[in-house]
N, C-alpha and C positions, 0 to 999 in steps of 0.2 A: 422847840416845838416843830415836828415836821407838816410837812405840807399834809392836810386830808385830815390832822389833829385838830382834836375841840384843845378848849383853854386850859383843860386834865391833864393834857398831854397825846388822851387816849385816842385812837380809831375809832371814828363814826360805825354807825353797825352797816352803812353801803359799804363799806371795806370788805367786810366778809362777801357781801355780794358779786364785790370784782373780783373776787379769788375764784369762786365758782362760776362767775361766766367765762371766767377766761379758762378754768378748768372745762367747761362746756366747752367751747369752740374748740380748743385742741381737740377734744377725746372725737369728736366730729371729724374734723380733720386728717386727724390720725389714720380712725377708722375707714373712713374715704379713700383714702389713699391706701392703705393697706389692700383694701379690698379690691378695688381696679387695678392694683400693681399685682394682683394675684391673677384675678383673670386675665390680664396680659401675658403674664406667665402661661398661663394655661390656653391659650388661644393662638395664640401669633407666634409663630418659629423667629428665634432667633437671626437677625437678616432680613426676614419679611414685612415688606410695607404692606398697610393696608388701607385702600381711604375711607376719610372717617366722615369729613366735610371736606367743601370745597377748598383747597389750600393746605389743607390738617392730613394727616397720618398717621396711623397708629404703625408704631413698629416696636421692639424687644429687643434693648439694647442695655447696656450696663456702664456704667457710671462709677470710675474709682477715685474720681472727682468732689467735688462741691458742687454747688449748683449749678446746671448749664455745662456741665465738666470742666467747670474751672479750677484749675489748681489737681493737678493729677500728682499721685504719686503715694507714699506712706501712710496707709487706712491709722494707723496709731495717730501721727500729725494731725490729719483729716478729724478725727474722733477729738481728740484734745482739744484742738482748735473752735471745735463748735462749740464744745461743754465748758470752755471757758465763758466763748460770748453768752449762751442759754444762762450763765449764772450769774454775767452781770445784766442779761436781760430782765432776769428773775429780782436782783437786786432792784434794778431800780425802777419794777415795776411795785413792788414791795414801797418804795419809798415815794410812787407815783400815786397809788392805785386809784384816788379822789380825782385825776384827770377826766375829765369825761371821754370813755369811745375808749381808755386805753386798751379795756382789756380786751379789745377781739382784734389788733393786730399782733397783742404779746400772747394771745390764745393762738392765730395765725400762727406764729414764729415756732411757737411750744409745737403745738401738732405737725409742723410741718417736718420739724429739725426731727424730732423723735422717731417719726416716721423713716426718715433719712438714715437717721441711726439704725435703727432697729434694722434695715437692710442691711448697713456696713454689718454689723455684729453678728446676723445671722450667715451671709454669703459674702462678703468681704464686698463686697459692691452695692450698687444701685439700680433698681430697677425705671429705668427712662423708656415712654413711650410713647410721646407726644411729641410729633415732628412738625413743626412748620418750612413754608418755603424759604430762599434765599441763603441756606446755608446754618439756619442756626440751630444751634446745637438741641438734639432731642431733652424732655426734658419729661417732668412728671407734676403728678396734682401739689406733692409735699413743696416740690422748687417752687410752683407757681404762690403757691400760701406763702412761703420766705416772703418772696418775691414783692407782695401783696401788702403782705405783713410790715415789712419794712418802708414804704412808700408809707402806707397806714400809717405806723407810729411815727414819722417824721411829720407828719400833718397834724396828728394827736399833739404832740409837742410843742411842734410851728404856731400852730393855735393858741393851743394854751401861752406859751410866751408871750403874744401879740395881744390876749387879754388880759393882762399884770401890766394895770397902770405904773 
């Protein structure tokens, strides 16, 4: 019997519930980021900063990277490598779902990665336009979700382990 199973075996019916919120947060997400990464496209020349807030920036830059432009090089690799992790996020969120909170950092991860994707796939790159000071690397709403997302789910987990007597 896995975890989130009555004594049948079966899924509680919250199960289906965490499928859709966590389909909810993505498609948010997604969308979010899609749409800001468009107006930046359409607003801010390539090169150009713009300030946004005090410390912040907007500028229009491309990303053949992962998040933060780490790890540059082969958009195939790049692609691979996330739709591995998206499946065993998917996995064992599947075999998680009964966590409580899991599912809006694996809706986080979902919305952000796709978003991400869906760049690579259309224009071989990333659309990054959120600079901060200090040097660090420009970045966008989907990185920041990862980002987010992943902090989230280690604390969803952390939790949950620390409440199993």
């Amino acid at each position: 019997m896995g975890p989130g199973a009555d004594p049948s075996g079966r899924r509680p019916a919250r199960a289906g519930g965490a499928w859709l919120a966590v389909g909810g947060v993505a498609a948010v997400v997604f969308m979010a980021d899609q749409l800001v990464k468009h107006a930046i496209r359409n607003s801010v020349l390539p090169g150009e900063e713009q300030r946004f807030l005090p410390g912040i920036e907007l500028v229009n830059t491309r990303n053949h990277g992962v998040a933060f432009g780490f790890l540059p090089g082969s958009q195939t690799a790049v692609t691979i490598l996330i739709g591995g992790a998206l499946c065993i996020l998917v996995g064992y969120f599947a075999r998680h779902s009964s966590l409580p909170l899991i599912w809006l950092p694996t809706g986080m991860l979902l919305g952000g990665a796709i978003g991400n994707i869906l760049d690579r796939l259309r224009s071989g790159s990333v659309t990054d336009f959120i600079k901060l000071p200090l040097g660090w690397p420009p970045f966008n709403l989907a990185d920041a979700s990862i980002t987010l997302g992943i902090v989230g789910l280690f604390l969803v987990v952390d939790h949950a382990r620390r409440a199993v007597p």
